[in-house]
C-alpha positions in Angstrom: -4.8 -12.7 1.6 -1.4 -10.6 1.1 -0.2 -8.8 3.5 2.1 -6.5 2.0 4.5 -4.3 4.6 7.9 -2.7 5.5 9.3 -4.6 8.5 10.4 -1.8 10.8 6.8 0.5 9.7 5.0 1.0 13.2 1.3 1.1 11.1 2.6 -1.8 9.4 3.7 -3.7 13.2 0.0 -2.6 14.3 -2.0 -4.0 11.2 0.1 -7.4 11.4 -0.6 -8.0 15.4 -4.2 -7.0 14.6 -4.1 -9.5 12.0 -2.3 -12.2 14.2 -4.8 -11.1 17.3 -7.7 -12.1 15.2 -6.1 -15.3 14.3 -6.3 -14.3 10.4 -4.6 -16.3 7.7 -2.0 -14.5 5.5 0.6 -14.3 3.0 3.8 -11.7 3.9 5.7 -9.8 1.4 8.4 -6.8 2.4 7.6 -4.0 -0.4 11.0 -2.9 -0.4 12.8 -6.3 -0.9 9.7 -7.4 -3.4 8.4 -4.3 -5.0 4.6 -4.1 -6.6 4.7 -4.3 -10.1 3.1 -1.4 -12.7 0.9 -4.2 -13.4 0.0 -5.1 -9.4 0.0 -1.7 -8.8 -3.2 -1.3 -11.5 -5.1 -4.3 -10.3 -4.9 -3.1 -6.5 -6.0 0.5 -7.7 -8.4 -0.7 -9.8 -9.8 -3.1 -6.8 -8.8 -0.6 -3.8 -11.8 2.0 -5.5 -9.6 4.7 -4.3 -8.5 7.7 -6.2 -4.3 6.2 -6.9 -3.0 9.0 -5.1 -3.3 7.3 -2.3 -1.3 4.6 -2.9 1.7 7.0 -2.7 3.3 7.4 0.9 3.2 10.9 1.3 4.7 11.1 4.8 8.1 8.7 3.4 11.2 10.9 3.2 11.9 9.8 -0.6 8.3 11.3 -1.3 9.7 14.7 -0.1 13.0 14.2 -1.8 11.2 14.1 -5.4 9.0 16.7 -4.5 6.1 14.6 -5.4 3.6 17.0 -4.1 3.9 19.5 -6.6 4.7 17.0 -9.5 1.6 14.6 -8.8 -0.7 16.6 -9.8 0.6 17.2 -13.3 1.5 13.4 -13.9 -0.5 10.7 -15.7 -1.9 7.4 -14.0 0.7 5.6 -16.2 3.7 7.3 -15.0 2.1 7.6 -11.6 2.2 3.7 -12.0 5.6 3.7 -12.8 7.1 5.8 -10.6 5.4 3.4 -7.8 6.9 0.6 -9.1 10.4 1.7 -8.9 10.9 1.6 -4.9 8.6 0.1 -2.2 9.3 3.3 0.4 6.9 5.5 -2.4 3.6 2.8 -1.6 1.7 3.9 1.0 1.8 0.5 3.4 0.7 -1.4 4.5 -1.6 -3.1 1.7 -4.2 -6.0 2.1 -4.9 -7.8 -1.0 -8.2 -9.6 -0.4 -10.4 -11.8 -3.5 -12.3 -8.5 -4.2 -10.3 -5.8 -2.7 -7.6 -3.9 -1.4 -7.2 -2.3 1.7 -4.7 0.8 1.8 -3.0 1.5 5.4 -3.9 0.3 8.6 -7.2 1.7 9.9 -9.0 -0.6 12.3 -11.8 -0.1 12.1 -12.3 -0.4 8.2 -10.2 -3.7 8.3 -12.6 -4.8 11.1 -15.6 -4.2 8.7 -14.1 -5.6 5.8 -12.4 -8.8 7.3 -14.1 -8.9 10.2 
């Protein structure tokens, strides 16, 4: 699995001793050093079943510097997708990538019932 985070994210300091409590297995990536693709971006949606605004960090400082609230709901998934793909602070974090699914953000108890 990929474990995909910002080093100095609290959530994302949580979800990795979590992981490393449970003795689970997994790949790191920093999402701002090694940005999600447009095309990564789709294939987690796509897997992730969630609607893609919540892929976008909504509490991240660069989210309120675009004013992303108001323009979100006008955009298309396409330039939602791009827009992601341009800096890791905009990706809600942190992401599991699992065979058949993507978990977004760190709650524990549905990373519990999906890794176990």
């Amino acid at each position: 699995m990929l474990f995909v985070h910002y080093p100095k994210c609290s959530t994302c300091k949580k979800a990795m001793s979590w992981l490393n409590d449970h003795n689970i297995e997994f790949d790191q990536r920093h999402i701002v050093e090694d940005n999600p693709t447009v095309d990564e971006l789709r294939l987690w949606h796509k897997m992730s079943d969630l609607p893609l605004r919540r892929f976008f960090n909504t509490s991240g400082m660069l989210y309120r510097d675009l004013g992303l609230k108001d323009k979100l709901p006008s955009m298309t998934e396409d330039e939602m997708y791009e827009l992601l793909a341009t800096d890791g602070m905009l990706v809600k974090r942190p992401l599991l990538v699992l065979d058949d699914t993507v978990l977004v953000g760190f709650k524990e108890a549905e990373w519990q019932a999906m890794i176990g």
